[in-house]
C-alpha positions as CSV (number, residue, x, y, z in Angstrom):
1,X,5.5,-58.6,-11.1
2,X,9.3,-58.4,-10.0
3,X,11.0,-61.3,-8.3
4,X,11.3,-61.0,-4.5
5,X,14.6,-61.4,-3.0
6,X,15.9,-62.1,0.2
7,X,19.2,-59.3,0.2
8,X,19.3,-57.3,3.2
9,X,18.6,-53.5,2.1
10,X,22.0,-51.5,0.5
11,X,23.3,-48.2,1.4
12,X,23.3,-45.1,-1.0
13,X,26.8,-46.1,-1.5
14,X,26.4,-49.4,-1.9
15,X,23.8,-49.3,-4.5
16,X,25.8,-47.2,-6.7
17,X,28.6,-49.6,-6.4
18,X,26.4,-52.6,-7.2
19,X,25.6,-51.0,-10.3
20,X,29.2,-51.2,-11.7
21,X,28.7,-55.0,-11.2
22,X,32.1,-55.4,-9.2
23,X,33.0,-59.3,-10.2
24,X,32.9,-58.6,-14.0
25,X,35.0,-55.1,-13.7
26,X,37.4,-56.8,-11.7
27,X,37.7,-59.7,-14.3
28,X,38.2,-56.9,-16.7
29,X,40.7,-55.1,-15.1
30,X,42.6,-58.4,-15.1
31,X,42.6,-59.1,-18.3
32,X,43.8,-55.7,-19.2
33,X,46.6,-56.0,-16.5
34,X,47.5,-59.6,-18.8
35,X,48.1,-57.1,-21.5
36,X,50.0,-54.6,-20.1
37,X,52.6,-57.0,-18.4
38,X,53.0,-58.9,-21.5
39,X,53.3,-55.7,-23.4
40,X,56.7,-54.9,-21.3
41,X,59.9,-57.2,-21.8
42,X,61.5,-58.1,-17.9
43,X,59.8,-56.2,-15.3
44,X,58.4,-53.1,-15.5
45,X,60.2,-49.7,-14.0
46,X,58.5,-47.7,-11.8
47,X,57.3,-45.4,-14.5
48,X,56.0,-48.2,-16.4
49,X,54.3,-49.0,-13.1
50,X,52.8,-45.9,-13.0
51,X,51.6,-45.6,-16.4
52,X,49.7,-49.2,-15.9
53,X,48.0,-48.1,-12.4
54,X,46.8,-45.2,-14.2
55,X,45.6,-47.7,-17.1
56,X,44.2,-49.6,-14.6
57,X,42.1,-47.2,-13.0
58,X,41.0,-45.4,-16.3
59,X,39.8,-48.6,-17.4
60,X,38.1,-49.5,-14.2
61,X,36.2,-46.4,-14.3
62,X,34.7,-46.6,-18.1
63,X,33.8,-50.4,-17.6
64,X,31.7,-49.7,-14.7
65,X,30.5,-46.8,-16.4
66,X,28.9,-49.1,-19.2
67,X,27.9,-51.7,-15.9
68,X,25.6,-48.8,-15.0
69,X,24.5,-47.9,-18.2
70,X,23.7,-52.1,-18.6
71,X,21.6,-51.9,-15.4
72,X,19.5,-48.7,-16.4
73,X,18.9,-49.6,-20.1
74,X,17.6,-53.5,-18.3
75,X,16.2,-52.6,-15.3
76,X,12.6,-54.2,-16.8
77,X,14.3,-57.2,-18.0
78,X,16.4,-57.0,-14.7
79,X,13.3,-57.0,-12.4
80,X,11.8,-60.5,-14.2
81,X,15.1,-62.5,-13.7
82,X,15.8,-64.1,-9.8
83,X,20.0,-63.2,-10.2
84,X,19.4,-59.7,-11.3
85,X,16.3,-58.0,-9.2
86,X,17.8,-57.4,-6.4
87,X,19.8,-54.5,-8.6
88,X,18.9,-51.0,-7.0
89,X,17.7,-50.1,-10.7
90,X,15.4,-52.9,-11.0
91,X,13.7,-52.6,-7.5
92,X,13.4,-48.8,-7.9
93,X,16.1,-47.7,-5.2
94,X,17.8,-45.4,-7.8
95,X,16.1,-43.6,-10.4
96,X,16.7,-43.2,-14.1
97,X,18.0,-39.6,-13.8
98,X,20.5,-41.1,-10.9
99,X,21.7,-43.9,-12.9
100,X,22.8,-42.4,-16.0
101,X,24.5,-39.2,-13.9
102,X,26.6,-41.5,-12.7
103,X,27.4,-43.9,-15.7
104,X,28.0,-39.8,-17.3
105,X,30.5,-39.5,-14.8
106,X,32.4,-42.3,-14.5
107,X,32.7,-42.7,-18.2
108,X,33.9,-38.9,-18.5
109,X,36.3,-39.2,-15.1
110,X,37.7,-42.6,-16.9
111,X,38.1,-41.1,-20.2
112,X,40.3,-38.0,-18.7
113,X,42.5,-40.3,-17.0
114,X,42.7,-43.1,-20.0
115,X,43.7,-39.5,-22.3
116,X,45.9,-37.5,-20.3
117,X,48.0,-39.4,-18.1
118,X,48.0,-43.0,-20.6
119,X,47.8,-42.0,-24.5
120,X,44.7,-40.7,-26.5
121,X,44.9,-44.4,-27.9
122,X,43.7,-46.5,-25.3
123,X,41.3,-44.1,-24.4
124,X,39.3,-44.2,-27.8
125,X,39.5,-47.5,-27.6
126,X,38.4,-47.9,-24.1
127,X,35.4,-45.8,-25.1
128,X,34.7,-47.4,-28.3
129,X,34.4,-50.6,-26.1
130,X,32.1,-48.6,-24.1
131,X,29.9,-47.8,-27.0
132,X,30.1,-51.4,-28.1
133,X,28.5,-52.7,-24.7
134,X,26.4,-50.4,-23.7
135,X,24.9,-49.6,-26.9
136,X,25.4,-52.0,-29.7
137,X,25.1,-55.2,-27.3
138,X,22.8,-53.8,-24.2
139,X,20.6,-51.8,-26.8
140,X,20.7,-53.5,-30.5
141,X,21.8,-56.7,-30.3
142,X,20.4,-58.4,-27.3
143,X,16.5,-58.2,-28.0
144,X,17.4,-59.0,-31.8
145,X,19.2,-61.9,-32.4
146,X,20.3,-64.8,-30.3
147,X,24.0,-64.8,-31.8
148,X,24.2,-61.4,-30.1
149,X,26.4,-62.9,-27.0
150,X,28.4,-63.8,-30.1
151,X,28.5,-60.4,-31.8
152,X,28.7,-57.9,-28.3
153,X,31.1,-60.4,-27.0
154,X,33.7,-58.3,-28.8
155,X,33.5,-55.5,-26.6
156,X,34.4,-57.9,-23.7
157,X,37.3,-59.3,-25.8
158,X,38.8,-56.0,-25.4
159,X,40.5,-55.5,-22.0
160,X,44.1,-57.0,-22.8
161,X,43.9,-54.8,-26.1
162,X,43.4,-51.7,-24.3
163,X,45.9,-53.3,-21.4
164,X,48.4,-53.3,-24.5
165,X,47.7,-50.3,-25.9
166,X,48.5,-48.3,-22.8
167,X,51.9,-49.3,-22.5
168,X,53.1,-49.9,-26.4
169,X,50.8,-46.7,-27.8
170,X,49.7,-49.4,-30.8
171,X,48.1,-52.9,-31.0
172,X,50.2,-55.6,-31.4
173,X,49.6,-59.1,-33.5
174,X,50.1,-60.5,-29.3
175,X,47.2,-58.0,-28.3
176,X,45.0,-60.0,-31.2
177,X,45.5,-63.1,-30.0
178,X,44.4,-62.5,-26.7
179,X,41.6,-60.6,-27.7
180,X,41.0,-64.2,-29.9
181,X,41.5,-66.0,-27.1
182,X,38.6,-64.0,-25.0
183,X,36.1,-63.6,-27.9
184,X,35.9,-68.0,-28.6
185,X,35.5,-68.4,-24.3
186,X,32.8,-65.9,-24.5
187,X,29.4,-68.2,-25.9
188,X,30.3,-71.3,-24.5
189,X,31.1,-69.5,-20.9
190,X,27.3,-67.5,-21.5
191,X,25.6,-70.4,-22.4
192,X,26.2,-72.3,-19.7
193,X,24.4,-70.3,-17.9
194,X,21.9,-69.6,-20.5
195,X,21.2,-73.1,-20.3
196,X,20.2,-73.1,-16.5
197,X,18.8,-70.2,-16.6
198,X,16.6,-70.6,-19.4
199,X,12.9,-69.7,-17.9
200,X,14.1,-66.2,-16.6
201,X,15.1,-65.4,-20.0
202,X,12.1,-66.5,-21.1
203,X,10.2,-64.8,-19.1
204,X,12.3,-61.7,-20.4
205,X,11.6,-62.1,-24.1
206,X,15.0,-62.0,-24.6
207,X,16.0,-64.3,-28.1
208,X,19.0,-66.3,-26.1
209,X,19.8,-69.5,-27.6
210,X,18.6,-71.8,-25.5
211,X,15.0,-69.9,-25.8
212,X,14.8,-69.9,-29.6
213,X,16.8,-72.8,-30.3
214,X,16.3,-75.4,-27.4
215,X,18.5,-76.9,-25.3
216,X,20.0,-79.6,-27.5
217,X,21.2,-77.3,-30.1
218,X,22.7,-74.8,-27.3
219,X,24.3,-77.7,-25.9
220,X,26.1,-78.5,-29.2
221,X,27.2,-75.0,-30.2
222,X,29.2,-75.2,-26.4
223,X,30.7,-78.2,-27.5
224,X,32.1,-76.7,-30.7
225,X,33.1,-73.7,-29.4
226,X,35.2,-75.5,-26.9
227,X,37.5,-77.0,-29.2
228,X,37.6,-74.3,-31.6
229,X,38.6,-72.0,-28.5
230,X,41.4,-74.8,-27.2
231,X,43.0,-73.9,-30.9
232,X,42.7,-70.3,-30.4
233,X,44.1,-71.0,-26.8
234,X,47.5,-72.5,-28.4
235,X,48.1,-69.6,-30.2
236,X,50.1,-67.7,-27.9
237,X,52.7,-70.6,-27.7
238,X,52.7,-71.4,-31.8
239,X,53.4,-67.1,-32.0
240,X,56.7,-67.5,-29.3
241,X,54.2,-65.2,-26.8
242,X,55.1,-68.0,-24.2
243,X,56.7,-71.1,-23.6
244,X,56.3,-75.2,-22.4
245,X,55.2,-73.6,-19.0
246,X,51.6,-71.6,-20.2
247,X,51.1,-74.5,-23.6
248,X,50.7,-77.2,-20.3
249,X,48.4,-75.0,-18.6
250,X,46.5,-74.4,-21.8
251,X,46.3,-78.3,-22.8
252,X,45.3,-78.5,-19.5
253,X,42.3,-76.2,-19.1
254,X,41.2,-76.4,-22.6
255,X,41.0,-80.2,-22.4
256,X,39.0,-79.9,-19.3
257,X,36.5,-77.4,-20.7
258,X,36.0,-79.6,-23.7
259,X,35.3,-82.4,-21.2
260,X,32.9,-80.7,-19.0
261,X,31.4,-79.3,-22.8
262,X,31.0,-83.2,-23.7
263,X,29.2,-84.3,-20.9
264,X,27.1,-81.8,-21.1
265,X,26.2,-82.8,-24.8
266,X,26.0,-85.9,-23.8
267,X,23.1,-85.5,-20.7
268,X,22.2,-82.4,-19.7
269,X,21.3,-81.1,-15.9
270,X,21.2,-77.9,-14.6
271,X,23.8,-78.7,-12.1
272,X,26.2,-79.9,-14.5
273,X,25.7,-76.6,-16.8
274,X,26.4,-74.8,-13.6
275,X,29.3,-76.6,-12.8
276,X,30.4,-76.0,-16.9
277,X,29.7,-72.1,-16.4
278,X,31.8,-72.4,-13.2
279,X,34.6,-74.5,-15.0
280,X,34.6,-71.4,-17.6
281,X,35.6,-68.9,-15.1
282,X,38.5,-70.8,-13.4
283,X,39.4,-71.6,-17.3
284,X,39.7,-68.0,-18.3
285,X,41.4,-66.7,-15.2
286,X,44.1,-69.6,-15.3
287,X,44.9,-69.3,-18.6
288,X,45.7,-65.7,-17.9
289,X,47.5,-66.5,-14.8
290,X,49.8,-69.4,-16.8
291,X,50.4,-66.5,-19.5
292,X,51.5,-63.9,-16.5
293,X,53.4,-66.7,-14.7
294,X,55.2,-67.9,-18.1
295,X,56.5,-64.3,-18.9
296,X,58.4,-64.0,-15.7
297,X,59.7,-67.4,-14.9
298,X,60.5,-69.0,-18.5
């Protein structure tokens, strides 16, 4: 039996854009954008410009290509969870044959613009990312093991390499450490909300920490990743990437994660591992914003 919901009813429109899961995408596309201004020395000319708007929306295209793809391939696990059955694949709204057409063409309009007006690099990347979410995490990994947040959270570590790619051609030691930087935030930011969320993945059957390792030990491996991730967060400064301006921010933001991580070790609710999944978010996105701030005022 599916959850009932209380969203008003989408348009055709709308439940094709609901599908690319908007608020990840758009996370996404930042992070790539990270990459492709740090990728360019000064500001960018107006061809560089170009050639990242392009990147942005050839990105943009293939990630919510792989959104869709998410959605159809977990529309039965969808319909069991209360945050994810109101999704027009879930409830029925859009059919199988519907879904995939338009994950087809978004991935193949996305690819053409990624290829011919960026560089044959960041598209194969880009779609190799693709293939990573949609098929390795959404299809292998997530009903297997409950490291597979840990494993398919390399496909979302991606976005400031392909940012970085598009406007170098190549993928710089820099690109790396972002990509390092994204892949340690990754389980302590899902687990969070693992945690408070644990029954409707339960009910799912999916093998998520919390479910097949209880709460304690979830709790824990947060903790640790926080402070493995405040190391990986200092890299950029150690490397010369940025100066005193973004190693503030990242003391900062790190510190704070680890302390919202430590009281969540310490006594758990569900409010505080909503306010830790919360805290990951504006974590991520500042750090970013330091790093985009630092490289045109220091």
């Amino acid at each position: 039996m599916t959850v009932a919901t209380a969203r008003l009813p989408l348009s055709a429109w709308q439940q094709y854009y609901a599908l690319t899961k908007p608020r990840v995408v758009q996370l996404i596309v930042f992070c790539a954008l990270i990459g492709m201004v740090l990728a360019v020395p000064g500001l960018p000319s107006l061809a560089e410009l170009k050639l990242g708007l392009w990147a942005c929306l050839g990105i943009w295209l293939v990630a919510g290509a792989a959104a869709a793809f998410n959605c159809l391939v977990e529309k039965t696990i969808d319909a069991k969870m209360k945050r994810t059955a109101w999704r027009p694949t879930a409830k029925g709204e859009l059919s199988d044959q519907q879904a995939l057409l338009f994950s087809g063409v978004l991935c193949a309009l996305g690819s053409a613009v990624l290829y011919f007006l960026v560089n044959p690099l960041t598209m194969w990347l880009t779609f190799a990312t693709f293939v990573g979410y949609a098929i390795i995490y959404t299809v292998i990994l997530k009903p297997l093991t409950p490291q597979n947040i840990v494993i398919g959270g390399a496909s979302g570590a991606m976005p400031p390499v392909l940012g970085w790619a598009a406007m170098t051609g190549q993928v710089g030691p820099e690109a790396l450490i972002l990509f390092l930087i994204i892949f340690l935030w990754t389980p302590p930011h899902f687990w969070a909300l693992a945690l408070y969320r644990v029954e409707d993945y339960r009910k799912s059957g999916l093998p998520m920490l919390p479910v097949t390792h209880g709460n304690e030990f979830t709790r824990l491996q947060i903790l640790l990743y926080t402070f493995v991730l405040m190391a990986s967060c200092l890299m950029p400064f150690v490397y010369g990437m940025s100066s005193w301006l973004y190693l503030a921010a990242a003391v900062v933001l790190s510190l704070g994660f680890i302390g919202y991580a430590w009281a969540l070790y310490r006594q758990y609710s569900d409010e505080l591992a909503r306010k830790t999944f919360r805290f990951s978010l504006i974590h991520l996105s500042a750090l970013f914003a330091a790093l985009l701030l630092d490289h045109y005022l220091l």
